[in-house]
N, C-alpha and C positions, 0 to 999 in steps of 0.2 A: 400176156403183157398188154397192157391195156395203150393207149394213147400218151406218149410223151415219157414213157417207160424207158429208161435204158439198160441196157443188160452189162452190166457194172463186168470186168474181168481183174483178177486178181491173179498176178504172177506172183512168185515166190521165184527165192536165188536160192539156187541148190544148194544146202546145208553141207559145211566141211566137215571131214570128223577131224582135221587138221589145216592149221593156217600159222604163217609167216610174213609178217611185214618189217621192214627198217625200224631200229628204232634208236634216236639219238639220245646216248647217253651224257650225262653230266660230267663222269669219272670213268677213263679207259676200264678197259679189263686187268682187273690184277695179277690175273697171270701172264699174258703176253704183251699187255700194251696196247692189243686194234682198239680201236675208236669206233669198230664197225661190227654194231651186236644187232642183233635181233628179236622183237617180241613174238613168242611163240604161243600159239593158243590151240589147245586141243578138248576135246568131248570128257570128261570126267567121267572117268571107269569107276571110283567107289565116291562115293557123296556122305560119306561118313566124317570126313577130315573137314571139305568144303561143300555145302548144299546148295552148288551153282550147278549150271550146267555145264562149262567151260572152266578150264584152268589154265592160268596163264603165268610164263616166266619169262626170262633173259635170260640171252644164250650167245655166247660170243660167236663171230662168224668165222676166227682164223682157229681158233682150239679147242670150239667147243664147252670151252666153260659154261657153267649154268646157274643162274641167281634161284633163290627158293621159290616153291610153289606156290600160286598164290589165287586168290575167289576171284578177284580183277587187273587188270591191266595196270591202272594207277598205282596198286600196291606193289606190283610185280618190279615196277620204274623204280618206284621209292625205294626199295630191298637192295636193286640193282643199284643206285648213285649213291647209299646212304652203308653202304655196308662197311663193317670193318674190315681193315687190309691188314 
């Protein structure tokens, strides 16, 4: 390295094959009523459905309900607040 060089480092965040955070919904859960669902994202085992890396849905946090699968996050919300009851 020559003069005035810096030796750059580059960390990386350990890759989840699974993640969970809060997410607020528009419309409770249709089967039991919580207000208090979850976006769920995980590593995509077959890429034939979606060509992401990740798939993600909504998942209620008292019963487990689960909105459909979907390529992103925004779509996963949209499924979840827009669906038929």
């Amino acid at each position: 390295m020559g003069a005035g060089d810096e030796e750059v480092k580059i960390e990386f965040e350990e890759e989840k094959k699974y993640h969970r955070q809060e997410y607020d919904p528009d419309r409770p859960c249709p089967f039991c009523g919580s207000q208090v669902t979850f976006l769920e994202r995980a590593r995509n085992p077959i890429r034939r459905l979606f060509p992401t890396r990740y798939v993600f849905w909504i998942e209620c946090s008292r019963c487990r309900a689960k909105g459909p699968v979907n390529e992103n996050s925004e779509a996963a919300g949209n499924d979840w607040d827009t669906r038929m009851v």
